[in-house]
N, CA, C and O atoms as a DFTB+ gen file, in Angstrom:
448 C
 N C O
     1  1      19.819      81.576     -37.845
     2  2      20.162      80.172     -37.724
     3  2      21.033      79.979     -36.483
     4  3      22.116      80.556     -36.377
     5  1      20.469      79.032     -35.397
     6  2      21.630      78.333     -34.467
     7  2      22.635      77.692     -35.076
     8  3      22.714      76.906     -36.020
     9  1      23.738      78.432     -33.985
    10  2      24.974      77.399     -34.434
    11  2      24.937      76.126     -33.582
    12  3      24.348      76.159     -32.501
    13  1      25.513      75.046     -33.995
    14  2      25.165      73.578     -33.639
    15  2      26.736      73.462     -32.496
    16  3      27.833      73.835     -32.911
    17  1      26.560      72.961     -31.252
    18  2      28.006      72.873     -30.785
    19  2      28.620      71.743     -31.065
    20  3      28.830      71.116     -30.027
    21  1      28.946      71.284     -31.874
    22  2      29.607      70.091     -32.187
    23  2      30.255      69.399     -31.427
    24  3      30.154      68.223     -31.774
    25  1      30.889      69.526     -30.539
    26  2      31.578      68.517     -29.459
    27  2      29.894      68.317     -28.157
    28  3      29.550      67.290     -27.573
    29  1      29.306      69.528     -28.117
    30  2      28.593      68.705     -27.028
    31  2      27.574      67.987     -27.838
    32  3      26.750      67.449     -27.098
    33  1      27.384      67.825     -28.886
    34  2      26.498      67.365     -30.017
    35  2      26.773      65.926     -30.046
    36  3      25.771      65.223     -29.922
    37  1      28.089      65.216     -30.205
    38  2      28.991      64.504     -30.762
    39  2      28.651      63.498     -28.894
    40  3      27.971      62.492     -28.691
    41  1      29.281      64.157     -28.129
    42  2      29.001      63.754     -26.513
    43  2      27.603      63.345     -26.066
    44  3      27.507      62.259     -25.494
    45  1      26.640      63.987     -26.232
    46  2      25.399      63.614     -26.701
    47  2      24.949      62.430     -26.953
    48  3      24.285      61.688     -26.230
    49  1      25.529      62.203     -28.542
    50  2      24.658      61.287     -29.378
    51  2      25.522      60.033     -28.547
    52  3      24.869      59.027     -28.273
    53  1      26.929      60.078     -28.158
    54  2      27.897      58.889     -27.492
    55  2      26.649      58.369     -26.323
    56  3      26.067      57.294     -26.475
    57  1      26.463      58.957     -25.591
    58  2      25.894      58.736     -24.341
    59  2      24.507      58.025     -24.996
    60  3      24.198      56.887     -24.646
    61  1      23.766      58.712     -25.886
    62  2      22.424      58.143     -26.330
    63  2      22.440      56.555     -26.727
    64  3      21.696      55.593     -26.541
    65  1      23.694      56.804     -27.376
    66  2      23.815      55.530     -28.480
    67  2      24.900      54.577     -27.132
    68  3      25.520      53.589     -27.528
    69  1      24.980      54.874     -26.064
    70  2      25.559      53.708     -25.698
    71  2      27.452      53.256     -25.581
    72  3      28.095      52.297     -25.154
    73  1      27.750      54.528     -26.209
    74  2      29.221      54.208     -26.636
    75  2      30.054      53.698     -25.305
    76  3      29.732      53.666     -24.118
    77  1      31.344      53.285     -26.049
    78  2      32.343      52.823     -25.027
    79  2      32.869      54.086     -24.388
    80  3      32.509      55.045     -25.072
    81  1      33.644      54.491     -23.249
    82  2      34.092      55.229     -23.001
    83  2      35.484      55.515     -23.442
    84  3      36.392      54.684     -23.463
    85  1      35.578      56.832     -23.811
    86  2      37.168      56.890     -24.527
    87  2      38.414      56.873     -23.664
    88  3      38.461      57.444     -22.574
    89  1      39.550      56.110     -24.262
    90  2      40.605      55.781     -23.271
    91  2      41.467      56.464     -23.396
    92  3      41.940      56.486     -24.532
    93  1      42.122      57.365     -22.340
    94  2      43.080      58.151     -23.415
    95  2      44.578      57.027     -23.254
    96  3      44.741      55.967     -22.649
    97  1      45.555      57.935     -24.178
    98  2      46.259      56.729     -24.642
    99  2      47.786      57.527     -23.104
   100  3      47.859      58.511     -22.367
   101  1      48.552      56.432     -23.384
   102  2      49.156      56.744     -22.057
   103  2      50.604      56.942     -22.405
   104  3      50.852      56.575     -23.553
   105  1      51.459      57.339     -21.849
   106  2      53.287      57.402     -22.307
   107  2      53.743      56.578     -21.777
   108  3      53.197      55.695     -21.116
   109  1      54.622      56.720     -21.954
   110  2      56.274      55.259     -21.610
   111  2      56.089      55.182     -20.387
   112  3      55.883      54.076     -19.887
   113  1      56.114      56.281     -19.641
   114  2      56.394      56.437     -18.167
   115  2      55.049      55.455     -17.470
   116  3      55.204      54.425     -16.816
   117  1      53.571      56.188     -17.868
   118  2      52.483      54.892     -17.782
   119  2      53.008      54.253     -17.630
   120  3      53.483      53.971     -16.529
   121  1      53.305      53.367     -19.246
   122  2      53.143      52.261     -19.543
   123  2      54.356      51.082     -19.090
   124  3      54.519      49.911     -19.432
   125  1      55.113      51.999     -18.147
   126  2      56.132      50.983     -17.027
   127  2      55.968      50.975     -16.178
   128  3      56.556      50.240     -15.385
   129  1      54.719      52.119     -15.757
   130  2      54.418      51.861     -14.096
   131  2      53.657      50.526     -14.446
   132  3      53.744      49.429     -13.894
   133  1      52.979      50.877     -15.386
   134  2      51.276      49.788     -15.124
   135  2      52.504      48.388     -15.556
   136  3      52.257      47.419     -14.838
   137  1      53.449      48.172     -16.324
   138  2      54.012      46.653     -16.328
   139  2      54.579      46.274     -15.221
   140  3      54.799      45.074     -15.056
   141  1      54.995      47.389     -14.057
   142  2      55.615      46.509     -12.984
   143  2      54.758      46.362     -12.205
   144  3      54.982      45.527     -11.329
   145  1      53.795      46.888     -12.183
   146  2      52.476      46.701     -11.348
   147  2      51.902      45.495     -11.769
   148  3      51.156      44.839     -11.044
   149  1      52.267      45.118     -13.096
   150  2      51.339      43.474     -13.684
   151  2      52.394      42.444     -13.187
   152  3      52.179      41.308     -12.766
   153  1      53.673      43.140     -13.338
   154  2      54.452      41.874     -13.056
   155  2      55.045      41.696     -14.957
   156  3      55.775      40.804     -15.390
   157  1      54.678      42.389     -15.432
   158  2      54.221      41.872     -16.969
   159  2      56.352      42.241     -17.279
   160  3      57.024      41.489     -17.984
   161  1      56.823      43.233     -16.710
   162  2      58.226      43.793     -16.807
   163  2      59.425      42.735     -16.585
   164  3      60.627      42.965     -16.713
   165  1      58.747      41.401     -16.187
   166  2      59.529      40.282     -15.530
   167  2      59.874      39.394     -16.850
   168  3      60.936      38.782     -16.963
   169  1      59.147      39.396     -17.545
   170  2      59.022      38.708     -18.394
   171  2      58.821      39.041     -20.266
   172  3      58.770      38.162     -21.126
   173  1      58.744      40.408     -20.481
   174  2      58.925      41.035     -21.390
   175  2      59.503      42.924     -21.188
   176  3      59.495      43.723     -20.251
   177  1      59.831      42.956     -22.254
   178  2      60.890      44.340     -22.419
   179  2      60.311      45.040     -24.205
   180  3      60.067      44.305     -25.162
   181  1      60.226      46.384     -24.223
   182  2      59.545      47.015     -25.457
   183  2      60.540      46.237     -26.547
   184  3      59.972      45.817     -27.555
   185  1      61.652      46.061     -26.458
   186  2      62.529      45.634     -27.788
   187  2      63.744      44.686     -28.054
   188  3      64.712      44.563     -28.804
   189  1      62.895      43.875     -26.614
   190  2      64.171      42.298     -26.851
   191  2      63.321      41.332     -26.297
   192  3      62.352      41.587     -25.581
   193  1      63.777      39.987     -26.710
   194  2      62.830      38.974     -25.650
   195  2      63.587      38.509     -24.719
   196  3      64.813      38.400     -24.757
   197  1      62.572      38.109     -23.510
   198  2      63.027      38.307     -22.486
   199  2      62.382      36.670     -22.138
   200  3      62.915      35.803     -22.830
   201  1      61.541      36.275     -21.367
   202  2      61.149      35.254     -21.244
   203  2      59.940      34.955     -22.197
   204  3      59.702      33.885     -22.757
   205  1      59.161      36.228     -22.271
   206  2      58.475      36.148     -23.318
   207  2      58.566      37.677     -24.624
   208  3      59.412      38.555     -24.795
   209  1      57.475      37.416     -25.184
   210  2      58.414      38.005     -26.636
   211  2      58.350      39.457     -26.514
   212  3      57.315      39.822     -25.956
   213  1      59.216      40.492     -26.899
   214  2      59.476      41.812     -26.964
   215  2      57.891      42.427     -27.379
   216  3      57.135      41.751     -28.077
   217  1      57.502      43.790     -26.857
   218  2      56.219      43.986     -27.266
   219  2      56.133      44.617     -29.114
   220  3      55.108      44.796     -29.771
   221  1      57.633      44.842     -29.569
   222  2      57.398      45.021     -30.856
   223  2      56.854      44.090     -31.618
   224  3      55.863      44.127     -32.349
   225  1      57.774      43.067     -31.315
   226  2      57.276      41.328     -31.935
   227  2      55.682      41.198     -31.991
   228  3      55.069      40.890     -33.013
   229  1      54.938      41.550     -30.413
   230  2      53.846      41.547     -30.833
   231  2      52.836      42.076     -31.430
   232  3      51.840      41.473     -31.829
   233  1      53.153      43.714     -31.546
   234  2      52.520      44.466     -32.070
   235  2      52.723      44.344     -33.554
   236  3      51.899      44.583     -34.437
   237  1      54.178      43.860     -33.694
   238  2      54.265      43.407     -35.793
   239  2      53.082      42.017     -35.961
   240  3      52.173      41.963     -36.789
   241  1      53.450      40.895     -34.837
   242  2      52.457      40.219     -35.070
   243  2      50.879      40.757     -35.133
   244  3      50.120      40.151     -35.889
   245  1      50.491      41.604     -34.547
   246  2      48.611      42.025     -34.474
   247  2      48.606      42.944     -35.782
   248  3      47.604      43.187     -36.455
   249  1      50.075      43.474     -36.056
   250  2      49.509      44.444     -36.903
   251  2      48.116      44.200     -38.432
   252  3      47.728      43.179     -38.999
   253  1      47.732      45.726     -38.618
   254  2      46.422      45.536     -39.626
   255  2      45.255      44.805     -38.607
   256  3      44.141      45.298     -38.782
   257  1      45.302      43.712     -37.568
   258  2      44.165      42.946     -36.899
   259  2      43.076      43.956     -35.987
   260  3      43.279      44.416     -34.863
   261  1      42.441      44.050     -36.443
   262  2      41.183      45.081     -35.714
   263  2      40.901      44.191     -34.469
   264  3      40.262      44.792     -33.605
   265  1      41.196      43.013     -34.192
   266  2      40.767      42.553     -32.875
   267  2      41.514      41.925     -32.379
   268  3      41.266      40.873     -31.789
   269  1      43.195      42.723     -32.588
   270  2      43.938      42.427     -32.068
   271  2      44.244      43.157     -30.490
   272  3      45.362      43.016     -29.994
   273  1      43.421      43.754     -29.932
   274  2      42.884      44.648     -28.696
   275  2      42.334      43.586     -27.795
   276  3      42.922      42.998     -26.887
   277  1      41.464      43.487     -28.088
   278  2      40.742      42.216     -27.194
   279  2      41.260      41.422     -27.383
   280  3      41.600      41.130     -26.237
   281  1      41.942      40.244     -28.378
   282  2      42.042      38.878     -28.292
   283  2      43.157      39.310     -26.986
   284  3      42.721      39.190     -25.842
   285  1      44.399      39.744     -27.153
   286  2      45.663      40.539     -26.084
   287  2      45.223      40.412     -24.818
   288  3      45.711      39.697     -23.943
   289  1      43.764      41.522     -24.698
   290  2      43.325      41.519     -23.266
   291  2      42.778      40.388     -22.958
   292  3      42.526      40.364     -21.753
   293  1      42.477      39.435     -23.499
   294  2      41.997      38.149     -23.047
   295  2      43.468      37.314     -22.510
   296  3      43.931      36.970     -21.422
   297  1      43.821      37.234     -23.750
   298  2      45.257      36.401     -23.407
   299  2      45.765      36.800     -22.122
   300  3      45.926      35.897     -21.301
   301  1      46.059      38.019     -21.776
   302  2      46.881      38.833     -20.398
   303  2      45.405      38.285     -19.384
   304  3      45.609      37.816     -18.264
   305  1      44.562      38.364     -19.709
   306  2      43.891      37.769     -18.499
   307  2      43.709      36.683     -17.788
   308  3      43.821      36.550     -16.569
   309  1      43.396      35.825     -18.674
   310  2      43.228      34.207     -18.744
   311  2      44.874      33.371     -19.085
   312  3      45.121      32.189     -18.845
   313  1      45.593      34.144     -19.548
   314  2      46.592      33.248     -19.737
   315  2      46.947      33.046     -21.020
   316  3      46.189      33.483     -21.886
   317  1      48.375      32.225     -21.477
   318  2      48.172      32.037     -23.049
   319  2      49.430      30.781     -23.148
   320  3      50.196      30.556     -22.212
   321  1      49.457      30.155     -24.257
   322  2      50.401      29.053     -24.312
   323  2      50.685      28.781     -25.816
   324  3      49.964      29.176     -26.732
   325  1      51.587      28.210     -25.927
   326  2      52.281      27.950     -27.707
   327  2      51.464      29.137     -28.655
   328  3      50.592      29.011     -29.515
   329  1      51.959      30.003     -28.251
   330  2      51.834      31.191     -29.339
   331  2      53.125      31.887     -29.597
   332  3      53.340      32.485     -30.651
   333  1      53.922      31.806     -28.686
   334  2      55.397      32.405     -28.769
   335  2      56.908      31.192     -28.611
   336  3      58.108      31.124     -28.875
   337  1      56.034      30.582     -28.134
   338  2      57.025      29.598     -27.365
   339  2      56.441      28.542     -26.565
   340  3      55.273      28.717     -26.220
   341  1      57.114      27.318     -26.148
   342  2      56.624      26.588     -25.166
   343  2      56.231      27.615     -23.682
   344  3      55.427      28.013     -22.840
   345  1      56.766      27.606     -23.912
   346  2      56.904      28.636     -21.578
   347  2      55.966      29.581     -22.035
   348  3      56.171      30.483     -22.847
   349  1      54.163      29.097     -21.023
   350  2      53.269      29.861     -21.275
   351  2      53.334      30.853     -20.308
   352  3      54.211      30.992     -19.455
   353  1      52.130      31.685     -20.537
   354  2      51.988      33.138     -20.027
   355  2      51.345      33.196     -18.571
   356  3      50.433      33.854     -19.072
   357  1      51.088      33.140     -17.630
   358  2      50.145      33.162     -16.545
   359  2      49.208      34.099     -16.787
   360  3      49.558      35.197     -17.221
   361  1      47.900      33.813     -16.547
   362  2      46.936      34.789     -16.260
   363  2      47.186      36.154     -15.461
   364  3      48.012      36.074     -14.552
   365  1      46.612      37.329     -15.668
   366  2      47.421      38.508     -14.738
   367  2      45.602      39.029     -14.343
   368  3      44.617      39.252     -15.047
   369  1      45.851      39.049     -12.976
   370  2      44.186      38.646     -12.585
   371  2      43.814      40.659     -12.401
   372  3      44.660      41.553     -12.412
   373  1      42.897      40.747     -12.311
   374  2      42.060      42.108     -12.556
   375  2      42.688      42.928     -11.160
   376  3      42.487      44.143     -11.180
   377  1      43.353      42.445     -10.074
   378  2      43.737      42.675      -8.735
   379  2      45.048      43.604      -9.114
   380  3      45.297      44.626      -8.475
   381  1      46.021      43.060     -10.430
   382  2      47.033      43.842     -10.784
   383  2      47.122      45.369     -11.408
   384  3      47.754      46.355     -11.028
   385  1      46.345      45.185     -12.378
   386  2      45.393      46.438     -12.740
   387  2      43.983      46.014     -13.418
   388  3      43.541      44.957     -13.867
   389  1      43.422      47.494     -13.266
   390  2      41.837      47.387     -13.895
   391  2      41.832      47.324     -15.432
   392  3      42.721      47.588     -16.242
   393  1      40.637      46.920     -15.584
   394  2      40.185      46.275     -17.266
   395  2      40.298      47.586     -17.907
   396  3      40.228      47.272     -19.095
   397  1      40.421      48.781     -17.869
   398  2      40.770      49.922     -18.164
   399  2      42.545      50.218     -18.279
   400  3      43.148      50.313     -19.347
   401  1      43.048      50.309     -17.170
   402  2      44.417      50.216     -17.617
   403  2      45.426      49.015     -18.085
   404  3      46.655      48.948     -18.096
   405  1      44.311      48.016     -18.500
   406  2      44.931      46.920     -19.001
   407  2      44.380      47.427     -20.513
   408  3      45.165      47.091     -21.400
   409  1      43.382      48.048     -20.921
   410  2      43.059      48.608     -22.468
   411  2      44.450      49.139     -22.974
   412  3      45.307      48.874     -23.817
   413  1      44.119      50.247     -21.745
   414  2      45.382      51.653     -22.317
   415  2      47.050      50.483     -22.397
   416  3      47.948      50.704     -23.210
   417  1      47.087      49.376     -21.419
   418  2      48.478      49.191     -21.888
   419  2      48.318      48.438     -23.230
   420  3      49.083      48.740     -24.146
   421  1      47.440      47.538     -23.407
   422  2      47.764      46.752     -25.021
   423  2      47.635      47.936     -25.910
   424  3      48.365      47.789     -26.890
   425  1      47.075      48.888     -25.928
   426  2      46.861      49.817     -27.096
   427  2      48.267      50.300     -27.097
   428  3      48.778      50.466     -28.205
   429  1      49.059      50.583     -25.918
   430  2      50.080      51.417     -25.720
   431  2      50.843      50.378     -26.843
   432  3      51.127      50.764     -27.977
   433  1      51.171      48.810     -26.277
   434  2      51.582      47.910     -26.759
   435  2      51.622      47.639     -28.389
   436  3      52.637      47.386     -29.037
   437  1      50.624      47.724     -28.765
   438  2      49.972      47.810     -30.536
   439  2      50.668      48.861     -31.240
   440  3      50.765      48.802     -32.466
   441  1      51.339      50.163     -30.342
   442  2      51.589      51.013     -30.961
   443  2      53.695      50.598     -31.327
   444  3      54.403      51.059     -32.222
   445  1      53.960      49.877     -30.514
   446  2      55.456      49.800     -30.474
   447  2      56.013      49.267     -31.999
   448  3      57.220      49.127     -32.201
């Protein structure tokens, strides 16, 4: 009997079937380069509010929400308003970072 290689098996069927590509997840250190690079550090802080709300606040708010990933990356893209406060969010355009390290930071974010 062949043995089956399970990871290139698993890699395989991803590619067949289309999958997303996996993100890996990033540390603190990341996840303050990529906020001063958004600009995003001006206006929020991991555990106080600042102009807008601390990222714990938001991650208690998404918590349990399975599409609390995307709705985030939309909001940070397009913008957002009376969800925290009057004083809305500006759009943070794809030029600041890529749709990839804007994943890895809300996930980073979800986790606080």
């Amino acid at each position: 009997m062949k043995k089956i290689n399970l990871a290139a098996t698993t890699v395989a069927m991803a590619l067949v079937l289309g999958a997303h590509p996996v993100h890996a997840a990033i540390d603190d250190a990341k996840a303050a380069d990529l906020m001063k690079a958004g600009g995003c550090s001006v206006c929020h802080a991991v555990d106080k509010k600042l102009i807008g709300p601390a990222y714990k606040d938001v991650s208690a708010k998404h918590k349990g929400d399975a599409g609390a990933g995307a709705a985030l990356e939309k909001a940070v893209r397009s913008g957002s308003h009376d969800v925290y406060g009057k004083i809305p969010m500006p759009p943070v355009p794809a030029s600041k970072f890529s749709d990839d390290d804007l994943h890895s930071l809300v996930e980073w974010i979800l986790t606080k």
